[in-house]
CHARMM-style PDB file with segment names, atoms N, HN, CA, C and O in Angstrom:
ATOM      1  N   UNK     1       0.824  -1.195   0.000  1.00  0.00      PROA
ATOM      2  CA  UNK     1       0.000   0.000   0.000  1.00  0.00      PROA
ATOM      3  C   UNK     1       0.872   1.265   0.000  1.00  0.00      PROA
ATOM      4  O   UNK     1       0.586   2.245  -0.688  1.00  0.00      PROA
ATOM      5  N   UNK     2       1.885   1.205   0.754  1.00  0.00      PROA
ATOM      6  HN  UNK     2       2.117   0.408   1.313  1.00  0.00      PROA
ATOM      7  CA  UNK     2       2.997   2.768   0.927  1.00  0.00      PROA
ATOM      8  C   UNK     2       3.627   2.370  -0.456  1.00  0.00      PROA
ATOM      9  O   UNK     2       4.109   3.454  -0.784  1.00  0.00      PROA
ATOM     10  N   UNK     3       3.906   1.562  -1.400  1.00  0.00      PROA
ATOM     11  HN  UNK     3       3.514   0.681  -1.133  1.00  0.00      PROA
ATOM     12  CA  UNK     3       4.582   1.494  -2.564  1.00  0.00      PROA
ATOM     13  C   UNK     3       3.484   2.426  -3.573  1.00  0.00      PROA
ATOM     14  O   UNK     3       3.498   3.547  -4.079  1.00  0.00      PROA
ATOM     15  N   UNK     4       2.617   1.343  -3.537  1.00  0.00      PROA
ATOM     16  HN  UNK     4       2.606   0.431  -3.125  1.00  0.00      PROA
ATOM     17  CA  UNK     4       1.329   2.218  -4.211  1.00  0.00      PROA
ATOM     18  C   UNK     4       1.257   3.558  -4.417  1.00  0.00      PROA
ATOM     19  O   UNK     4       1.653   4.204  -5.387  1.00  0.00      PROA
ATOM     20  N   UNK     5       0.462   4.097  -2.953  1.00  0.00      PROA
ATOM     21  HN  UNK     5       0.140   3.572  -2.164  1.00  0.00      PROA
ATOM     22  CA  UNK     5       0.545   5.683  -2.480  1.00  0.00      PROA
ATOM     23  C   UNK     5       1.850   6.409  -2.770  1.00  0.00      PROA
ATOM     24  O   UNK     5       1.746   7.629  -2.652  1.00  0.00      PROA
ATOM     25  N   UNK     6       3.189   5.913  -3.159  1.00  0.00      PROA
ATOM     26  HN  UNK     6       3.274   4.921  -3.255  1.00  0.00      PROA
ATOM     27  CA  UNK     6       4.034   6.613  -3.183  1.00  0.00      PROA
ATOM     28  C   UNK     6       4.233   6.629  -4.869  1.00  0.00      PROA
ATOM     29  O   UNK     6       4.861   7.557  -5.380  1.00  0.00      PROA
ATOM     30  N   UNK     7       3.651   5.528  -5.713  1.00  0.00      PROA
ATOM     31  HN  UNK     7       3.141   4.774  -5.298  1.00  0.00      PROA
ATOM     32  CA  UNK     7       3.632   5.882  -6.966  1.00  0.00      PROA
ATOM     33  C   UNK     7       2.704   6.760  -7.253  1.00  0.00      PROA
ATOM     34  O   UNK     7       2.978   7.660  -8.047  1.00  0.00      PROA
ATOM     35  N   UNK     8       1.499   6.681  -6.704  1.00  0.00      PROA
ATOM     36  HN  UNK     8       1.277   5.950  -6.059  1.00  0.00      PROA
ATOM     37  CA  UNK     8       0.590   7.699  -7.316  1.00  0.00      PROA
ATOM     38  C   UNK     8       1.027   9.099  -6.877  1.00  0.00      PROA
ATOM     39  O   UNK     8       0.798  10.088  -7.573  1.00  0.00      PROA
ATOM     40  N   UNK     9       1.617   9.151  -5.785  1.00  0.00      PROA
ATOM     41  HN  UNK     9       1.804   8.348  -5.218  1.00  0.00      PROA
ATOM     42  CA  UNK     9       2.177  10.617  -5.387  1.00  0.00      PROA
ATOM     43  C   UNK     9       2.887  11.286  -6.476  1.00  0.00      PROA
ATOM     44  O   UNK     9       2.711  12.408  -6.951  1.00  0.00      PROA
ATOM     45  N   UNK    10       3.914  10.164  -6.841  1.00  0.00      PROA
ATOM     46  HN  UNK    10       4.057   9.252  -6.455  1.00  0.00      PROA
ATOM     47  CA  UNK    10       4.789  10.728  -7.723  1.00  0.00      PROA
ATOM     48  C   UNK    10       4.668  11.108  -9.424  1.00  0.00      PROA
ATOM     49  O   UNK    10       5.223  11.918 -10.167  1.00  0.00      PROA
ATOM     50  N   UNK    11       3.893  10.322  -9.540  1.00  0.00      PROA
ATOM     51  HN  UNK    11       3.442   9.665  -8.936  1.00  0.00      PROA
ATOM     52  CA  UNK    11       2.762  10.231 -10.660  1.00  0.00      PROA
ATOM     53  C   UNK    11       2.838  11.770 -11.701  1.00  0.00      PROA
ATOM     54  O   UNK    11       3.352  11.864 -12.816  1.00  0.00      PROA
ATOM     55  N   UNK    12       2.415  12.436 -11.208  1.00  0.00      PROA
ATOM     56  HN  UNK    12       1.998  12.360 -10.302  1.00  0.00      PROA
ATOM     57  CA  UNK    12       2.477  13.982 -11.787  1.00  0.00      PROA
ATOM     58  C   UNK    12       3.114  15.402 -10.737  1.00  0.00      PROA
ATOM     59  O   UNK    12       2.721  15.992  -9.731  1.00  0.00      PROA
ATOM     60  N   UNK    13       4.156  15.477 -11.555  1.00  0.00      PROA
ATOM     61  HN  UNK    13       4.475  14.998 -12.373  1.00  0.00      PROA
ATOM     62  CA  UNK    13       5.256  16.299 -10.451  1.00  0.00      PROA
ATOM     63  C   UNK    13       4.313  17.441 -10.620  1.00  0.00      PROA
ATOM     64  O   UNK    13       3.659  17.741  -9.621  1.00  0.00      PROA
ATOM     65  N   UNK    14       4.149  18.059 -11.597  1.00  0.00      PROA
ATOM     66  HN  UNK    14       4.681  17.815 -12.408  1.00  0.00      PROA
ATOM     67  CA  UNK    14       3.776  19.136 -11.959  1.00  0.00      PROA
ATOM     68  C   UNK    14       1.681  19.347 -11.004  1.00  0.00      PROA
ATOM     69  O   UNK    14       0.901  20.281 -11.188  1.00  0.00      PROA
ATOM     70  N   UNK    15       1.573  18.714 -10.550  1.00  0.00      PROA
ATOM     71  HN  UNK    15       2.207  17.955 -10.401  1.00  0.00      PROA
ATOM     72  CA  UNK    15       0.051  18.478 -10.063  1.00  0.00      PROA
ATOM     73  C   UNK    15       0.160  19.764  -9.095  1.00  0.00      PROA
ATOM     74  O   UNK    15      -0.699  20.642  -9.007  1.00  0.00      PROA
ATOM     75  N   UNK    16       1.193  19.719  -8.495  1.00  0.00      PROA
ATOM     76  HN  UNK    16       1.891  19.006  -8.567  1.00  0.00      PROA
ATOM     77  CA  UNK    16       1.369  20.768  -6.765  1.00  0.00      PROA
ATOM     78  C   UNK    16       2.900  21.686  -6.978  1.00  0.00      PROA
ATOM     79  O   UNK    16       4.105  21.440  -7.029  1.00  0.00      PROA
ATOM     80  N   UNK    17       2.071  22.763  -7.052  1.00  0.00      PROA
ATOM     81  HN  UNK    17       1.093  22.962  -7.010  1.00  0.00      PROA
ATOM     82  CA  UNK    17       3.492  23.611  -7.422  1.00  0.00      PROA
ATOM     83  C   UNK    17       4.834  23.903  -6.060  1.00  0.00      PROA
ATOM     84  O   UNK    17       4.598  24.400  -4.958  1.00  0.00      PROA
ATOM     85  N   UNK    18       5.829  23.557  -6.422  1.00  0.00      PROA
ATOM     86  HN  UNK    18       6.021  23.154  -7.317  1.00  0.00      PROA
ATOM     87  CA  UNK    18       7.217  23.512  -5.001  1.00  0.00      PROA
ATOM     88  C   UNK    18       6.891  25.157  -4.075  1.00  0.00      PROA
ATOM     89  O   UNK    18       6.805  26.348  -4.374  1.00  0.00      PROA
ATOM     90  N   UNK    19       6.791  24.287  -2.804  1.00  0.00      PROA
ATOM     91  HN  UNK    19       6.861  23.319  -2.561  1.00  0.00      PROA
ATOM     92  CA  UNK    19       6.497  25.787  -1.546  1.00  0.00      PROA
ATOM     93  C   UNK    19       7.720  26.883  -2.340  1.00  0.00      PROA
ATOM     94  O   UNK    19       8.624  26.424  -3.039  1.00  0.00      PROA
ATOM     95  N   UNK    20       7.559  28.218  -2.106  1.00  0.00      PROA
ATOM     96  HN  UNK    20       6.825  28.591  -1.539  1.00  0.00      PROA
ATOM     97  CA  UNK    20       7.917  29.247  -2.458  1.00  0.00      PROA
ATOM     98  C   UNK    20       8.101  30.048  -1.260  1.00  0.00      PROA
ATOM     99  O   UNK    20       7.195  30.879  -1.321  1.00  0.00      PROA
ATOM    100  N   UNK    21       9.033  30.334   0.198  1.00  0.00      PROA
ATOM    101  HN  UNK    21       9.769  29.658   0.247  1.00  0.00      PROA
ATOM    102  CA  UNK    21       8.122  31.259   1.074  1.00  0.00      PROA
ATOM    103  C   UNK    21       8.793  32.527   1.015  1.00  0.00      PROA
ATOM    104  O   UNK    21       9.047  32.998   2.124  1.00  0.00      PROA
ATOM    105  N   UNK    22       9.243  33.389  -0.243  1.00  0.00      PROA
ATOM    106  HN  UNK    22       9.036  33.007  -1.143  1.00  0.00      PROA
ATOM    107  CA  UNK    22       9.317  34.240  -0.627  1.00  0.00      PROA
ATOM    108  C   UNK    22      11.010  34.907  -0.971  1.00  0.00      PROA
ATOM    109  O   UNK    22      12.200  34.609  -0.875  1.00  0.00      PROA
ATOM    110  N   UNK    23      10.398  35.634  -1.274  1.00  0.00      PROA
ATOM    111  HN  UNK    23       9.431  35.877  -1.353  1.00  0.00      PROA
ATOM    112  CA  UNK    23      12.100  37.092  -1.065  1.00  0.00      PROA
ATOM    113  C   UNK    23      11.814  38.280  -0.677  1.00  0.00      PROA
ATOM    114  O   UNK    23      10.791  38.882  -1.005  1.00  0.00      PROA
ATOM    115  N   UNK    24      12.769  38.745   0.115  1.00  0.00      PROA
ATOM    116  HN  UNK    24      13.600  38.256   0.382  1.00  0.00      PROA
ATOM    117  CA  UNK    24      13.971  38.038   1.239  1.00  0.00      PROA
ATOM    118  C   UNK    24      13.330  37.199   1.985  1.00  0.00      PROA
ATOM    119  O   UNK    24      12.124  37.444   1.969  1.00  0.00      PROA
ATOM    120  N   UNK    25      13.617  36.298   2.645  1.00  0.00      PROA
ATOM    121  HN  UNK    25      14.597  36.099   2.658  1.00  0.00      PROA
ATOM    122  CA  UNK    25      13.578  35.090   3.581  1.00  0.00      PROA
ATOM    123  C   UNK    25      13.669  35.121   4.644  1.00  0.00      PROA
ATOM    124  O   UNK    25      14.822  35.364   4.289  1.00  0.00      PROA
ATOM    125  N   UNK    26      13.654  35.134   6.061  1.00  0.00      PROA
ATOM    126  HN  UNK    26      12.717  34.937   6.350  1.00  0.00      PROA
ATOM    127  CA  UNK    26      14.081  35.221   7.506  1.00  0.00      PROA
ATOM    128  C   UNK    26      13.573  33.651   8.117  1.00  0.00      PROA
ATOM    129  O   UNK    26      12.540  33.045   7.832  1.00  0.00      PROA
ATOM    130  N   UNK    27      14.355  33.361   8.776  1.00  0.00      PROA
ATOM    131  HN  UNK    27      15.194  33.853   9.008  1.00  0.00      PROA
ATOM    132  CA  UNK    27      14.663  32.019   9.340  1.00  0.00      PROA
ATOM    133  C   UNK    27      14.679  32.071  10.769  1.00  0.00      PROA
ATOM    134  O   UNK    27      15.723  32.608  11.139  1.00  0.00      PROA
ATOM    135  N   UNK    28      14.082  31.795  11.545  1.00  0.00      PROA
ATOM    136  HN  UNK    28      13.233  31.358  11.245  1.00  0.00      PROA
ATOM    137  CA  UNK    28      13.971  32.137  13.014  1.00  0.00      PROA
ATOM    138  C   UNK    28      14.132  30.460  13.699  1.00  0.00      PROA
ATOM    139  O   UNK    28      13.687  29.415  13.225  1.00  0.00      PROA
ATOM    140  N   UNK    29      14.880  30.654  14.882  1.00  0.00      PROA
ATOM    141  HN  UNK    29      15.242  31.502  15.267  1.00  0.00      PROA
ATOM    142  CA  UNK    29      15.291  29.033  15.098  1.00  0.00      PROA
ATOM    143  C   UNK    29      15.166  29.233  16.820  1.00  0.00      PROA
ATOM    144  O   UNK    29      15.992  29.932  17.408  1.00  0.00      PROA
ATOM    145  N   UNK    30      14.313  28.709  17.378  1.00  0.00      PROA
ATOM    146  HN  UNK    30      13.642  28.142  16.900  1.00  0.00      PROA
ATOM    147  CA  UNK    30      14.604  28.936  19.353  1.00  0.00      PROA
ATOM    148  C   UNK    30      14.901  27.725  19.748  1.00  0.00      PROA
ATOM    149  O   UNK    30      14.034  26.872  19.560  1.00  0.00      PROA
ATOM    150  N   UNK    31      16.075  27.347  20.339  1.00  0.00      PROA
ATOM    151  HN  UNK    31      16.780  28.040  20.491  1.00  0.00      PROA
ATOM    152  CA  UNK    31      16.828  26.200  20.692  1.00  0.00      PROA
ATOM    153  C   UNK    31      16.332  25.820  22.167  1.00  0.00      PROA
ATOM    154  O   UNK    31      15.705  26.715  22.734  1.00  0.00      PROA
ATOM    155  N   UNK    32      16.485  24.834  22.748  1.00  0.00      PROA
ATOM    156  HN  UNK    32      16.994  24.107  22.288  1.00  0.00      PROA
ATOM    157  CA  UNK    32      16.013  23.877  23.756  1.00  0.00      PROA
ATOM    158  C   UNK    32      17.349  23.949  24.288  1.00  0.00      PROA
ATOM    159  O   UNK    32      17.114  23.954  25.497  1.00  0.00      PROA
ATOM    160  N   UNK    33      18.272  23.992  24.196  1.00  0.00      PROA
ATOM    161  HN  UNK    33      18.463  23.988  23.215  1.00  0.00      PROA
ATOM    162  CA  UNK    33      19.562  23.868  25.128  1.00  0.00      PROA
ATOM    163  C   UNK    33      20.512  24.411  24.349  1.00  0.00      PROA
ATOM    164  O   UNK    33      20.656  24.284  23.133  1.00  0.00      PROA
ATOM    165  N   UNK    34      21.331  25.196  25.338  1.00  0.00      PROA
ATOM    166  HN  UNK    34      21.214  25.300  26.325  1.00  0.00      PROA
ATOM    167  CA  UNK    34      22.646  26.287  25.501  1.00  0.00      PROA
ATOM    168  C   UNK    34      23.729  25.922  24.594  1.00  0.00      PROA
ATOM    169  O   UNK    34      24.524  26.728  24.111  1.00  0.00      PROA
ATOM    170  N   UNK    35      23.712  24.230  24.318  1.00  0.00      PROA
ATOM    171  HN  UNK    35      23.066  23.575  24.710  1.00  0.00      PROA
ATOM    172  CA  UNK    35      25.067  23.745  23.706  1.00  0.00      PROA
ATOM    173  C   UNK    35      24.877  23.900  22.594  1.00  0.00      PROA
ATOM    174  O   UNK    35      25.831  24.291  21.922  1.00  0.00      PROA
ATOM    175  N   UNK    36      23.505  23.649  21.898  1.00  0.00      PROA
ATOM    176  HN  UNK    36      22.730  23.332  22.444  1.00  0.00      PROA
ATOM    177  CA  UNK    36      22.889  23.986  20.268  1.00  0.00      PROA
ATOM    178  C   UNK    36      23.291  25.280  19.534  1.00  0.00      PROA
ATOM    179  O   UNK    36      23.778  25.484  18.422  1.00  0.00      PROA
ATOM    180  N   UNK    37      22.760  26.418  20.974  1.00  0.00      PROA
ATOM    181  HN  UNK    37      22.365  26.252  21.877  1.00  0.00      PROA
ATOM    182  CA  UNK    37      22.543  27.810  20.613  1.00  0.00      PROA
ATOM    183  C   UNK    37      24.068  28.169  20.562  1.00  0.00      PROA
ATOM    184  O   UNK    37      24.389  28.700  19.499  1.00  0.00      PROA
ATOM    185  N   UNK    38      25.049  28.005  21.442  1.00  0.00      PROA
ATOM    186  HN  UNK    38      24.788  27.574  22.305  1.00  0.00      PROA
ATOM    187  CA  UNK    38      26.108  28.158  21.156  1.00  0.00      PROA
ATOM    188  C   UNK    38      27.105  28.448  19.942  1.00  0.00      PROA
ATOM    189  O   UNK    38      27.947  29.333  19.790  1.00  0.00      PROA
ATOM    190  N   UNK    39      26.554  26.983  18.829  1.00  0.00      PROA
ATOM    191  HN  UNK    39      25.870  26.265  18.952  1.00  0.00      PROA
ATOM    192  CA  UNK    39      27.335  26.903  18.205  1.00  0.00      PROA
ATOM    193  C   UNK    39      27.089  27.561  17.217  1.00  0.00      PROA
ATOM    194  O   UNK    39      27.973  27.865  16.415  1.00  0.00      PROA
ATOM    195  N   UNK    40      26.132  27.830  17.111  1.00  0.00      PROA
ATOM    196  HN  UNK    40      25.414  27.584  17.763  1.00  0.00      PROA
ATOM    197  CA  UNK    40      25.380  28.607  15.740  1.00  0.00      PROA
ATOM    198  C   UNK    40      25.244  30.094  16.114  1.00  0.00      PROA
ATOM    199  O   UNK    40      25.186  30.764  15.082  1.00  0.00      PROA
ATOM    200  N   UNK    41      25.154  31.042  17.518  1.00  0.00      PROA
ATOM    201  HN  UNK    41      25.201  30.498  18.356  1.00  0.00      PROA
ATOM    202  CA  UNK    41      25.389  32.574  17.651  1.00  0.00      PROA
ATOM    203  C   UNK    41      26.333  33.348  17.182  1.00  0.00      PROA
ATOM    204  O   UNK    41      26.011  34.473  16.800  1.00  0.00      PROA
ATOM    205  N   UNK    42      27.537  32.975  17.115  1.00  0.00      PROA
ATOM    206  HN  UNK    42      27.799  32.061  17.425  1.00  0.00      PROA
ATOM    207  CA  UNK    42      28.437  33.867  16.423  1.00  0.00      PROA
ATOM    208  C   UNK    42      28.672  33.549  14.986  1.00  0.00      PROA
ATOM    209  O   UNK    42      29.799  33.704  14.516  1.00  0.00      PROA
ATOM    210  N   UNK    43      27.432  33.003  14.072  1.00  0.00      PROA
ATOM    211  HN  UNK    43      26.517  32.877  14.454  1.00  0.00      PROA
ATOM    212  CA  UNK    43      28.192  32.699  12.529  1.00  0.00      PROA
ATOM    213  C   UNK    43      27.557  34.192  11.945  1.00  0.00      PROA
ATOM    214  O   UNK    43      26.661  34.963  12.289  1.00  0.00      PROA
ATOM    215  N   UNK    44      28.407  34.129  11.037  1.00  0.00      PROA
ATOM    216  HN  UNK    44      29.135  33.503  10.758  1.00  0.00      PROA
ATOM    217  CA  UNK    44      28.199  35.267  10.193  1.00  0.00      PROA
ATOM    218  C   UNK    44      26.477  35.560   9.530  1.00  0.00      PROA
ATOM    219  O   UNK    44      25.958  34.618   8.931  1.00  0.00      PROA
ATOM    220  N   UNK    45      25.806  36.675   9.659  1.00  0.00      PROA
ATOM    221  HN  UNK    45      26.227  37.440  10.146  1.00  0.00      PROA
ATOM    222  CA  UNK    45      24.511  36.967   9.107  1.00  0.00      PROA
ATOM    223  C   UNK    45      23.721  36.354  10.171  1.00  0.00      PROA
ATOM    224  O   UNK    45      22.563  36.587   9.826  1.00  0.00      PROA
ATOM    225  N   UNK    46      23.690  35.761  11.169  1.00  0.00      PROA
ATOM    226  HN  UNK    46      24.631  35.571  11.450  1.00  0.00      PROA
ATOM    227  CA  UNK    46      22.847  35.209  12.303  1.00  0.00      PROA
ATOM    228  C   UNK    46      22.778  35.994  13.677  1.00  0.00      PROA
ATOM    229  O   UNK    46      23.787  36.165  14.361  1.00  0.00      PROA
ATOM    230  N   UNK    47      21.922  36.312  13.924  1.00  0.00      PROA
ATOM    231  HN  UNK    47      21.102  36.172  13.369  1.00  0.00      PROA
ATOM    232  CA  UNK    47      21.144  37.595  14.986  1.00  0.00      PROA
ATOM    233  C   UNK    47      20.822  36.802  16.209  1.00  0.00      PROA
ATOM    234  O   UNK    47      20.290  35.695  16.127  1.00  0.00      PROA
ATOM    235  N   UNK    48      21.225  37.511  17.639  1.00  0.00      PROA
ATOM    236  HN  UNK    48      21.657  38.410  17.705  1.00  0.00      PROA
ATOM    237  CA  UNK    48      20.502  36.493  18.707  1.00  0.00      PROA
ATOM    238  C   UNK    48      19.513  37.482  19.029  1.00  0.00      PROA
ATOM    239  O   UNK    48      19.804  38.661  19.231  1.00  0.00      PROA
ATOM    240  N   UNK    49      18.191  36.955  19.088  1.00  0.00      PROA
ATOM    241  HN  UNK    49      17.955  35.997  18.925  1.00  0.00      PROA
ATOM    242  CA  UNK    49      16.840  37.663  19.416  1.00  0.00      PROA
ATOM    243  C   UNK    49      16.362  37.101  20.529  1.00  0.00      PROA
ATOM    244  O   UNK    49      15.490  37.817  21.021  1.00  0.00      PROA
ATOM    245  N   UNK    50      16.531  36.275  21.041  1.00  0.00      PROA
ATOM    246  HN  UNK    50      17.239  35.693  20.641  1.00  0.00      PROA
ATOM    247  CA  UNK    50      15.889  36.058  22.614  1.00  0.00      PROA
ATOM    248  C   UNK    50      17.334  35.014  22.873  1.00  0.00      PROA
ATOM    249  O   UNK    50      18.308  34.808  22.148  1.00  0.00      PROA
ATOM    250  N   UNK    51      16.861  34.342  24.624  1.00  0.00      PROA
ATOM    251  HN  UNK    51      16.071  34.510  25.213  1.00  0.00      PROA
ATOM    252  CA  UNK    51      17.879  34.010  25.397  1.00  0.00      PROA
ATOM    253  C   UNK    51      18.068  32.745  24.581  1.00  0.00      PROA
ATOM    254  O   UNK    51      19.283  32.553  24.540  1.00  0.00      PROA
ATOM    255  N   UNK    52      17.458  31.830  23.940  1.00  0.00      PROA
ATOM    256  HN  UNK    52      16.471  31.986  23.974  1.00  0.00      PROA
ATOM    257  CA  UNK    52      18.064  30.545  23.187  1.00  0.00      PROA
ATOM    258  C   UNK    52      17.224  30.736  21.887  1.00  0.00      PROA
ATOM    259  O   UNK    52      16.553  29.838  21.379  1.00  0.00      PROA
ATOM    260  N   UNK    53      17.379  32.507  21.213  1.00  0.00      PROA
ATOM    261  HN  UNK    53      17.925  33.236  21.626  1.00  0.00      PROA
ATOM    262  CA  UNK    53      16.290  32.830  19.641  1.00  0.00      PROA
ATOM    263  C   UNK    53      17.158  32.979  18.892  1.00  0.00      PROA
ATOM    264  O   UNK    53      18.041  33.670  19.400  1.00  0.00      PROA
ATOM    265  N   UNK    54      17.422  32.605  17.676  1.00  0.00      PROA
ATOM    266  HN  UNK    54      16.705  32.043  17.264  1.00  0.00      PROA
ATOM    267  CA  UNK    54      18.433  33.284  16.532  1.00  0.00      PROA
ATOM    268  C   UNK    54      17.426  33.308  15.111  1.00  0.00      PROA
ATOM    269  O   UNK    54      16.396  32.752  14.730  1.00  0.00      PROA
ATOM    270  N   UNK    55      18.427  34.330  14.586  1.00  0.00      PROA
ATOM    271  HN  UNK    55      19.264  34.781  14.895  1.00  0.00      PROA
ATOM    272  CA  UNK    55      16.961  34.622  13.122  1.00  0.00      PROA
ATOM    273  C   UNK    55      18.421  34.839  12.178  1.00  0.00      PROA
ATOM    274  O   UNK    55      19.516  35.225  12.586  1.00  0.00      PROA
ATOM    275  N   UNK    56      18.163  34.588  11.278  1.00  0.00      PROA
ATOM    276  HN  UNK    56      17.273  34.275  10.946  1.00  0.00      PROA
ATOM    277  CA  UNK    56      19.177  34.549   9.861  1.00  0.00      PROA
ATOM    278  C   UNK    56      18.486  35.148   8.475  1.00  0.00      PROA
ATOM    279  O   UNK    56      17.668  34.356   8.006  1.00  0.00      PROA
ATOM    280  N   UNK    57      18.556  35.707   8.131  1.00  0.00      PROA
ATOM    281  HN  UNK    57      19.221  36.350   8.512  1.00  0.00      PROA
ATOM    282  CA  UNK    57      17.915  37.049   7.189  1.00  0.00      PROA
ATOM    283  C   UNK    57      18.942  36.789   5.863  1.00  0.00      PROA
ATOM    284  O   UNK    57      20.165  36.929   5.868  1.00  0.00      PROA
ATOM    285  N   UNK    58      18.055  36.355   4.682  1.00  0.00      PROA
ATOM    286  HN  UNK    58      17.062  36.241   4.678  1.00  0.00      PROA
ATOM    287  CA  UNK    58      18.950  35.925   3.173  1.00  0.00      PROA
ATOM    288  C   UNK    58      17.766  36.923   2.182  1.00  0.00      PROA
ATOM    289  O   UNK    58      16.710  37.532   2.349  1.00  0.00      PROA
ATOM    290  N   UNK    59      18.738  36.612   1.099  1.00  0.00      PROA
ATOM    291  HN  UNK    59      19.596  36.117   0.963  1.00  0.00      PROA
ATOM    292  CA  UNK    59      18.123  37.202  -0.336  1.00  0.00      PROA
ATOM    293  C   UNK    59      16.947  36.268  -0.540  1.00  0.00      PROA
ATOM    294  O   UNK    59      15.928  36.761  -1.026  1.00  0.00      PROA
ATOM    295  N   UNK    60      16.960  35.014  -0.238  1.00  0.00      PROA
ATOM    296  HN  UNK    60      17.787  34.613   0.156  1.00  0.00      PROA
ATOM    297  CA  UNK    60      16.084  33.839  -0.311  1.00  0.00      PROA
ATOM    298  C   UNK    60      16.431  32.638   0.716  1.00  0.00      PROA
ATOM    299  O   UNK    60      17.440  32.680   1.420  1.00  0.00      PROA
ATOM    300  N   UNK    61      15.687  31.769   0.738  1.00  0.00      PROA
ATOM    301  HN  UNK    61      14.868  31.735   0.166  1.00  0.00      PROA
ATOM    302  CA  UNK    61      16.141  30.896   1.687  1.00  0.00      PROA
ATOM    303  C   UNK    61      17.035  29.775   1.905  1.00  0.00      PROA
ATOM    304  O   UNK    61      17.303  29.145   2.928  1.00  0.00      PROA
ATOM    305  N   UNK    62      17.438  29.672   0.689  1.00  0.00      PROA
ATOM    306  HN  UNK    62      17.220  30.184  -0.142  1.00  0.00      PROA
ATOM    307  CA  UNK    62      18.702  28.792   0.721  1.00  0.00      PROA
ATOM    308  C   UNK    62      19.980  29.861   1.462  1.00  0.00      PROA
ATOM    309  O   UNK    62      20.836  29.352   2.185  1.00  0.00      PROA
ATOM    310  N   UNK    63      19.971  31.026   1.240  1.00  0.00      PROA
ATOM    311  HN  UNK    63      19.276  31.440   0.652  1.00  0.00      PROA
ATOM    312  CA  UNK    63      20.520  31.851   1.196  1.00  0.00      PROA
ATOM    313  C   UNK    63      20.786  32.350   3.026  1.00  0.00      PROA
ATOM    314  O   UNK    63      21.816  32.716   3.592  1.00  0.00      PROA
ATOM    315  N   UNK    64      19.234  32.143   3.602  1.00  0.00      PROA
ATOM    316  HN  UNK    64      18.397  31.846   3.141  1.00  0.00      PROA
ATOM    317  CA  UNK    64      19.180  32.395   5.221  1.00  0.00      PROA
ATOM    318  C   UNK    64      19.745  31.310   5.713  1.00  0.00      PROA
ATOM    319  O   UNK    64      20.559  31.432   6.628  1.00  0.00      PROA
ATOM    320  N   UNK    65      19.360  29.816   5.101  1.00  0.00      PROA
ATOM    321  HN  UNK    65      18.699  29.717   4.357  1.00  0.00      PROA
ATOM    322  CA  UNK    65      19.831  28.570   5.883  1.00  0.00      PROA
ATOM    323  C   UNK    65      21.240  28.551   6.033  1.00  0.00      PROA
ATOM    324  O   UNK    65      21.768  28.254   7.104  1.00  0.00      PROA
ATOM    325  N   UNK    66      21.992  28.908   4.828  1.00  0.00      PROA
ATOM    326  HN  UNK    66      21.563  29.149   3.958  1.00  0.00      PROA
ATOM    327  CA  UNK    66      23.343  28.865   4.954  1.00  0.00      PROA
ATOM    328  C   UNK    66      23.984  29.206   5.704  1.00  0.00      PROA
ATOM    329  O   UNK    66      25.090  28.685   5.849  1.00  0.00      PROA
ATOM    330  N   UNK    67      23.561  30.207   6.479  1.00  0.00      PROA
ATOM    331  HN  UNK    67      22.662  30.630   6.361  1.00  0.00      PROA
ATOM    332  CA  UNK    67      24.269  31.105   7.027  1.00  0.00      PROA
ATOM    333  C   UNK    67      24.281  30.183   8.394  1.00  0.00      PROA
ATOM    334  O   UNK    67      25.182  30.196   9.233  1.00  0.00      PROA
ATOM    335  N   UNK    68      22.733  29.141   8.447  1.00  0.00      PROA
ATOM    336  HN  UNK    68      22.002  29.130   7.765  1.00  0.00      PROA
ATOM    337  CA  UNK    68      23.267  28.837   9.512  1.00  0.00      PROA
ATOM    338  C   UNK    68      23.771  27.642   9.852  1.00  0.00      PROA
ATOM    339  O   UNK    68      24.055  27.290  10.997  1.00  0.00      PROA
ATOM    340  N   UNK    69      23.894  26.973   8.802  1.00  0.00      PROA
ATOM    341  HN  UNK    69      23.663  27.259   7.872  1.00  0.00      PROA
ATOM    342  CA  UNK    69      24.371  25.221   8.720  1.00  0.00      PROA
ATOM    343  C   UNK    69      25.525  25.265   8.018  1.00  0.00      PROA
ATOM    344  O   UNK    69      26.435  24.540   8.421  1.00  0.00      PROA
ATOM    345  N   UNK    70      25.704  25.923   7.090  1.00  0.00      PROA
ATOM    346  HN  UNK    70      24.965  26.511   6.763  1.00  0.00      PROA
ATOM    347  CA  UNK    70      27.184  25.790   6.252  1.00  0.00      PROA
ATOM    348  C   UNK    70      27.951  26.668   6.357  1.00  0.00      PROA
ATOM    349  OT1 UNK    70      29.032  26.617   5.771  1.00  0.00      PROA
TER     350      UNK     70
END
């Protein structure tokens, strides 16, 4: 049945157009523990907005993520 459902999903790419959530982009991330938030506060283009909040602001969103994973 999940083989099935996953052919018919795939069936017509074009059926559901790919999420879009705009330009510019902002990425907001609130971490659960200190060791997470750590590592990711001082990268370049990444903002601390509350005590475990960071937000990353791109041209688009590949563009915000980067800033905070790569």
């Amino acid at each position: 049945m999940i083989e099935e459902g996953a052919k018919r999903a795939l069936s017509d790419l074009g059926a559901v157009a790919p999420f879009d959530p705009g330009r510019p982009c902002e990425i907001e991330v609130e971490f659960m523990a200190t060791e997470a938030f750590d590592v990711h506060r001082h990268k370049a283009g990444v903002q601390v907005t509350g005590p475990l909040t960071l937000v990353s602001r791109g041209d688009d969103w590949w563009a915000a993520w980067k800033q905070f994973y790569l």
